[in-house]
N, C-alpha and C positions, 0 to 999 in steps of 0.2 A: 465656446472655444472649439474650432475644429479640428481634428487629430488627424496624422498621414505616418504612413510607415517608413522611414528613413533606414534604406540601407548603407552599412555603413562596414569597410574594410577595413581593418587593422593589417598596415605596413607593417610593423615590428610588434613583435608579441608583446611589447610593456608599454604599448599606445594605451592611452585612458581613452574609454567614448564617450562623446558630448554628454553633461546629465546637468537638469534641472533647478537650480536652487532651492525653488518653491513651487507649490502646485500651479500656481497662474503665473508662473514666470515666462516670460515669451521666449527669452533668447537661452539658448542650452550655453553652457561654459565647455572651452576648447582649452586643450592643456597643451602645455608645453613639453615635449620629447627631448630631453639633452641630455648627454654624456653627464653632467655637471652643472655647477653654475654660469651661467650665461653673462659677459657682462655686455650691458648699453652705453657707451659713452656719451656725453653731454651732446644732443645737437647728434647724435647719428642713427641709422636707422638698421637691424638685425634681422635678417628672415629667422621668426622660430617657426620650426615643426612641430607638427602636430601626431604625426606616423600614424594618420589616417585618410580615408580615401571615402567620398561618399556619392549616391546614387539617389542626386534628385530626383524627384517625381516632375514628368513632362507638366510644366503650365505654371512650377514653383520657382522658383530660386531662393540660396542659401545666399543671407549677408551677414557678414563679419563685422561689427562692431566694436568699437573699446567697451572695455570691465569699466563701468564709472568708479571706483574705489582706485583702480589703476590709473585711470586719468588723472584725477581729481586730487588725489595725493602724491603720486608717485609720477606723474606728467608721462606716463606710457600709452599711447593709443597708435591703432595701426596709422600707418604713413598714408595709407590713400584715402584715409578717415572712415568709405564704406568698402568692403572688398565684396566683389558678386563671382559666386560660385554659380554657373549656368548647370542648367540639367546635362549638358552634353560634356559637363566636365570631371573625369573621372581617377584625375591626378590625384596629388596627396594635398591636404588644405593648409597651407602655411600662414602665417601671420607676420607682415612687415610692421614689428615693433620701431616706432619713432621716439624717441626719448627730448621730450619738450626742457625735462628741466635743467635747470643749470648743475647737474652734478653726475655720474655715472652710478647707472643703478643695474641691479641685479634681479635677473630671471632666474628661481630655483627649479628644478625638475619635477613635473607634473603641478608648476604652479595654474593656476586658470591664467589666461593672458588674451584673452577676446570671448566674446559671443555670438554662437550662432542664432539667427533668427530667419525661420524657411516662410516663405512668402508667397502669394500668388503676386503674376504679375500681366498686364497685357501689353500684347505687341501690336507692334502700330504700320503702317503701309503709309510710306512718303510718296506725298505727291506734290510736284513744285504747284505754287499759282503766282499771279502776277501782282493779286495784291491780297489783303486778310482783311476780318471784318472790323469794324471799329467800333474803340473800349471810350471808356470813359477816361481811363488810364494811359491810353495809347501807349506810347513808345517811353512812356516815363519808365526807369531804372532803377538803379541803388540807391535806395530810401526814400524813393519820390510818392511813396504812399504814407509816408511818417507825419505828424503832425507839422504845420507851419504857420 
């Protein structure tokens, strides 16, 4: 396991900062900053705050993940399914809560409501060409490696 120093700003003095569950846990838990209770109606999607601001390290990126307990149960996970926090972004980190299930559920203040998980990543240089090499697989698509 490799370890990196994440700095991390608190927007409002009662922001909670990411923390661990468990010692090999990959992804840190993000909380929710609200006045209150938050509610999600069936089928719609809530920016929560987090009233935190963070300072990737150039070469990593922070992705936002659903809490599986929050999915799983409670059909909460973010709406863009992964959210990418780029090194050059120095905003506050929000989380678009999507509410899957059929009934309006509730966000309590400093509940965990995602996970962050910091990643190396690599960047790539497009170059057009006129044709790509050939697979085995070619051009076959959705599901076309499944059994038949």
């Amino acid at each position: 396991m490799q370890k990196v120093t994440l700095r991390i700003k608190k927007l409002s003095a009662e922001a909670k900062l990411p923390t661990y569950g468990t010692e090999f846990a990959a992804g840190a838990d993000l909380y929710a900053l609200t006045d209150g209770p938050l509610q999600i109606g069936a089928g719609e999607t809530v920016l929560v705050h987090t009233g935190i601001a963070a300072e990737i390290p150039e070469g990593l990126v922070g992705l936002v993940y659903a809490r599986s307990g929050l999915a799983s149960k409670r059909g909460l996970a973010p709406a863009n399914k992964v959210g990418v926090i780029d090194s050059d972004y120095r905003g506050e980190i929000c989380v678009a809560l999507y509410n899957q299930s059929g009934k309006e559920q509730t966000i309590e203040p400093f509940e965990r409501v995602a996970q962050l998980v910091i990643a190396p990543y690599i960047s790539a240089e497009f170059e057009e060409a006129d044709a790509l090499s050939d697979t085995v697989r070619g051009a076959g698509g959705f599901g076309s490696t499944g059994s038949k």
